[in-house]
VMD Tcl script that draws the C-alpha trace (Angstrom):
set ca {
  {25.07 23.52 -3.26}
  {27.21 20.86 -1.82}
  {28.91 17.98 -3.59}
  {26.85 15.36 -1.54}
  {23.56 16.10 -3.72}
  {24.49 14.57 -6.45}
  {21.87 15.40 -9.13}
  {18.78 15.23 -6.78}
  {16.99 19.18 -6.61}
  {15.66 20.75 -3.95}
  {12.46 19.37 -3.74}
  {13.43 15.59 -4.56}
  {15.61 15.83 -1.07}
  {13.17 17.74 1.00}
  {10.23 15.40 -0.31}
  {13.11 12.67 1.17}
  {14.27 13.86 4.14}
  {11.74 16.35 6.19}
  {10.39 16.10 9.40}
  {9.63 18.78 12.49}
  {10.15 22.03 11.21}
  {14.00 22.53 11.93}
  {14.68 21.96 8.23}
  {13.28 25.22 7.59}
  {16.07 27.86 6.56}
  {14.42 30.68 8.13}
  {16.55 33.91 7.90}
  {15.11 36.76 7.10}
  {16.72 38.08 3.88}
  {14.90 39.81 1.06}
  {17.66 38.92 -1.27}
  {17.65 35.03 -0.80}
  {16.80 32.74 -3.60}
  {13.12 30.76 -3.74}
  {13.48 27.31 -2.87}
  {16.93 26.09 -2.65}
  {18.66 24.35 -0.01}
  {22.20 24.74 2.02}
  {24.30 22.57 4.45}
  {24.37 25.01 7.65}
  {26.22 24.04 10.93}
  {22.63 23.05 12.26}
  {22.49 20.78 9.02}
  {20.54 20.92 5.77}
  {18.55 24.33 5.89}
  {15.24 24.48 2.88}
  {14.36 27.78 2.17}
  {11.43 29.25 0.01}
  {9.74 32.46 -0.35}
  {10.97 35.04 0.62}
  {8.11 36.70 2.45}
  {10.16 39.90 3.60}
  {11.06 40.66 0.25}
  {7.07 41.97 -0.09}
  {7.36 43.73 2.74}
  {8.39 47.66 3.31}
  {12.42 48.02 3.09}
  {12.06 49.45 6.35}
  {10.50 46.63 8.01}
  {12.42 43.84 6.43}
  {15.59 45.64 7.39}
  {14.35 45.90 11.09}
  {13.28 42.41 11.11}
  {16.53 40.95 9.72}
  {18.40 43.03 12.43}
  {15.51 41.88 15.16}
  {16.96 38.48 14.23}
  {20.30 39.02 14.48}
  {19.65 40.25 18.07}
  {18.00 36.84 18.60}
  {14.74 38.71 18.52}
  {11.52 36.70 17.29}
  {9.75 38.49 14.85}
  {6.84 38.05 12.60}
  {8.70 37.47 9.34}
  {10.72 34.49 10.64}
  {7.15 33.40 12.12}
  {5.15 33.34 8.72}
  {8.49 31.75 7.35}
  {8.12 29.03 9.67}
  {4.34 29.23 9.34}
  {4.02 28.77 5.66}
  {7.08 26.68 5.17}
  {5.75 22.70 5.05}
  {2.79 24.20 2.82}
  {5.00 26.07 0.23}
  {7.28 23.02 -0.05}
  {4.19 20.18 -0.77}
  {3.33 22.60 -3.26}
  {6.68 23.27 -4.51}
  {7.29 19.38 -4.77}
  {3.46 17.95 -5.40}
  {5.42 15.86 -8.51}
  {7.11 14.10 -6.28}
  {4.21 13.19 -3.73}
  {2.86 10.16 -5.42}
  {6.47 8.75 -5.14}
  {7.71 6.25 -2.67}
  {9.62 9.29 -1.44}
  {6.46 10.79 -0.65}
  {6.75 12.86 3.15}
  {3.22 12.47 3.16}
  {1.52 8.62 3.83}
  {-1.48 8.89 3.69}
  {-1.43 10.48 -0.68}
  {0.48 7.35 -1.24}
  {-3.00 6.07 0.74}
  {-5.18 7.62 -1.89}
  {-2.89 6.54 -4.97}
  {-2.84 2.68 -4.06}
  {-6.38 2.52 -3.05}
  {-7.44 4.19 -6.99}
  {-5.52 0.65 -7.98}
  {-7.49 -1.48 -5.70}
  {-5.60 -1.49 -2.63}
  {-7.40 -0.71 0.38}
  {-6.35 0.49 4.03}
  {-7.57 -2.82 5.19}
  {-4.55 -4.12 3.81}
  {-1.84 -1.56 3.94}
  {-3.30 -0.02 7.40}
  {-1.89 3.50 6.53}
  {1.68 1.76 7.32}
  {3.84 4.61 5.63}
  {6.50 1.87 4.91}
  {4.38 -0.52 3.76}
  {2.49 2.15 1.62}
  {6.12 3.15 -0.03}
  {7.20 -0.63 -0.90}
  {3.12 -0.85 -2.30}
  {3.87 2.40 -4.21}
  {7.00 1.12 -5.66}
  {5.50 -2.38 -6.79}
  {2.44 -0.59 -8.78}
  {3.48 -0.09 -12.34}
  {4.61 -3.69 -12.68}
  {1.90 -5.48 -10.51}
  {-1.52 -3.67 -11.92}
  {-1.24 -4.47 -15.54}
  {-0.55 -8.22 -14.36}
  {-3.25 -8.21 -11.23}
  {-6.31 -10.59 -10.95}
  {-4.57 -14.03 -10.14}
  {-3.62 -15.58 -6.40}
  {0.33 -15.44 -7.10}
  {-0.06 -11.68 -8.32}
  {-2.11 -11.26 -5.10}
  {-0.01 -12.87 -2.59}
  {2.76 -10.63 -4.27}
  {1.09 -7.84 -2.57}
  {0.65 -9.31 0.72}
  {4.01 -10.55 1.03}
  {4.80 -6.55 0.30}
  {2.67 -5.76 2.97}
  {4.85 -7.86 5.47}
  {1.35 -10.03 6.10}
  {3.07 -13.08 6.12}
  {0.07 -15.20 7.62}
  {-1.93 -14.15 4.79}
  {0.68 -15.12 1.97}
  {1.30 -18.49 3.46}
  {-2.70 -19.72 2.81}
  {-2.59 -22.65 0.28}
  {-4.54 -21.04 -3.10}
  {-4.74 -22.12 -6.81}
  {-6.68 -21.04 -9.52}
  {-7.47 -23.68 -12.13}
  {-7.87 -24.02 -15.49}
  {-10.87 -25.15 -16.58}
  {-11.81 -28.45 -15.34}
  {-9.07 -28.97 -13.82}
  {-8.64 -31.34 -11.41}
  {-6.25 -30.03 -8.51}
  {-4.13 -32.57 -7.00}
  {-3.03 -29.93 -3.69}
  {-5.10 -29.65 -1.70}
  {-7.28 -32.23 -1.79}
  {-10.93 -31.69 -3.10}
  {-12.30 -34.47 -1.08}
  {-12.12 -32.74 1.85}
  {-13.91 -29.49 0.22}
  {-16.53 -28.20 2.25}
  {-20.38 -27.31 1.14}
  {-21.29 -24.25 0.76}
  {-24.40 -22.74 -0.67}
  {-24.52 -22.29 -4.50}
  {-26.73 -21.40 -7.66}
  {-28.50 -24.60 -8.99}
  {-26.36 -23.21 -12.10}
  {-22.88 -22.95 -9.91}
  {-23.60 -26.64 -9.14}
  {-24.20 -27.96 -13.14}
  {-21.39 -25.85 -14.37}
  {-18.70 -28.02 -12.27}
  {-20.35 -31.54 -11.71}
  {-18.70 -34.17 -13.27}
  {-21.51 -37.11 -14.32}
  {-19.59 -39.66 -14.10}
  {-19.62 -39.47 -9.76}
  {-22.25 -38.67 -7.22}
  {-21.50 -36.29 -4.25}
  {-20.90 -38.19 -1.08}
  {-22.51 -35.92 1.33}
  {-21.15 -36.56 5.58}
  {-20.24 -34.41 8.33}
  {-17.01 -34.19 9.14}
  {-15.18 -31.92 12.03}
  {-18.33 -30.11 11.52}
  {-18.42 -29.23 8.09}
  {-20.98 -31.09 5.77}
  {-18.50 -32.56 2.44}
  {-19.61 -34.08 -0.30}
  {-16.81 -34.74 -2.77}
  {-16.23 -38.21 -3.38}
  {-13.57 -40.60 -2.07}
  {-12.53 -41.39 -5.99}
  {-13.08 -38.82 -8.24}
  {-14.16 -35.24 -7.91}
  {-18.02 -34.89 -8.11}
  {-17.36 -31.16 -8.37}
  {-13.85 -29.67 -10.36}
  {-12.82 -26.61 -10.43}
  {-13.78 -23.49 -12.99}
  {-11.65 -20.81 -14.29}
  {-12.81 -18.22 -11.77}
  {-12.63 -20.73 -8.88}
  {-9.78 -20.46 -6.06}
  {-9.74 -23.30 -3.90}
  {-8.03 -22.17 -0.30}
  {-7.03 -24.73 2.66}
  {-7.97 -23.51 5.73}
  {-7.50 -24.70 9.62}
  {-9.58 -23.73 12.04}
  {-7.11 -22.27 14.10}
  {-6.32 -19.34 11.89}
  {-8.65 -16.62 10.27}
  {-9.93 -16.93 6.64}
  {-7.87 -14.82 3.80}
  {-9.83 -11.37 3.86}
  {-7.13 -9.60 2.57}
  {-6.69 -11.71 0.12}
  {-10.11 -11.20 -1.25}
  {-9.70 -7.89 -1.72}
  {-7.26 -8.42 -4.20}
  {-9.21 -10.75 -6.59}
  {-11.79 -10.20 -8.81}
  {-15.24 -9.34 -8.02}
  {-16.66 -12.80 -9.62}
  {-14.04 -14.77 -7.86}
  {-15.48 -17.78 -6.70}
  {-13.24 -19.18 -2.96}
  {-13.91 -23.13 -2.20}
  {-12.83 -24.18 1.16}
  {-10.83 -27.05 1.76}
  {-11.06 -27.94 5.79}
  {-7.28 -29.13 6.53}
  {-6.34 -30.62 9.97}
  {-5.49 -27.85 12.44}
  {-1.47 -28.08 13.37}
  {-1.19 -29.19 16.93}
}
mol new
graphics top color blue
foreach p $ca { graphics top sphere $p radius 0.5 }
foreach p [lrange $ca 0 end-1] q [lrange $ca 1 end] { graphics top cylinder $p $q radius 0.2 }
display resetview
């Protein structure tokens, strides 16, 4: 084994570096070791099983000598057939790695954490940086700046940039503004739970969008589970960014000027 491996085995490197099948170390030889890998003047060679090693002395001795002839025979063939599955077997501990050659696992292990496709779109590099940012995001999930963590991963930069905060309770946000909050339908319950009795709602229509938060004051404040967004018209609302919040997440919409 060459110097350049450092201390990475034979599976940690093919699980790294694989693609097409001209990493497979082919040769027919009944006396070759399982799974080890060699620096060949056609580059880095992987080789497994030796399948002729099962196979009558006769035939694996014709075979190897078929292939030294620059004959194709059958042994090289199942030794290309078999070789991707005997290595993703060989190195499944390393498949739910970033270093994963296979996408769409990483696909299965991000969405059992509450990442769907909608967000990573089967990207394998976006799946790999997702992968890598797991163990510390999930224990600390469930707030806006733990979700737009994950889109900025993503590379979704439109979707990190919407204005979001999630209050305390009570609170009264001072970015973006709650006067310009639009109406949306609600519980009779949703509605006690955040009015504030010292103001009335000051119901109008503006840029199409009935408001009703006062001029002075806030009728309505905010709740624990509320995340107020500011959206323009001229861009699509946060989907992705739903996905990543709680299930009783409550989004208020804030109608901000579009940019001209």
């Amino acid at each position: 084994m060459s110097q350049d491996y450092g201390a990475r085995t034979p599976d940690l490197e093919w699980a790294h570096r694989t693609s097409g099948l001209g990493w497979v170390d082919a040769r027919v030889d009944p006396t070759r070791r399982a799974y080890v890998q060699e620096e060949t003047s056609e580059g880095r060679k992987f080789a497994h099983i030796p399948y002729p090693l099962f196979m009558p002395p006769v035939m694996a001795e014709n075979a190897a000598t078929a292939q030294q002839n620059g004959q194709a025979t059958m042994a090289e063939g199942l030794l290309l057939l078999f070789a991707r599955a005997e290595w993703v077997i060989h190195s499944r501990k390393w498949m739910w790695s970033p270093l994963s050659p296979i996408p769409r696992l990483l696909s299965h292990l991000v969405g059992a954490f509450g990442i769907e496709p909608e967000i990573h779109h089967n990207d394998a590099d976006v799946l790999r940086r997702v992968t890598a940012m797991l163990p510390s995001w999930h224990p600390t999930r469930g707030t806006v700046e733990r979700a737009r963590e994950v889109l900025e991963c993503t590379g979704d930069a439109e979707q990190a940039r919407y204005t979001a905060s999630l209050a305390r309770d009570g609170a009264r946000p001072t970015s973006p503004n709650l006067r310009d909050e639009a109406m949306a339908c609600r519980t009779a319950k949703w509605w006690s739970a955040r009015r504030d009795e010292e103001s009335v709602p000051h119901y109008r229509i503006e840029s199409g969008f009935l408001k009703f938060q006062p001029s002075t004051g806030d009728a309505f404040v905010l709740r624990r589970e509320d995340v107020l967004l500011e959206w323009r018209q001229d861009r699509k609302l946060p989907r992705q960014l739903a996905r990543l919040l709680p299930a009783w997440t409550v989004f208020r919409l804030v109608i901000a000027p579009s940019e001209k």
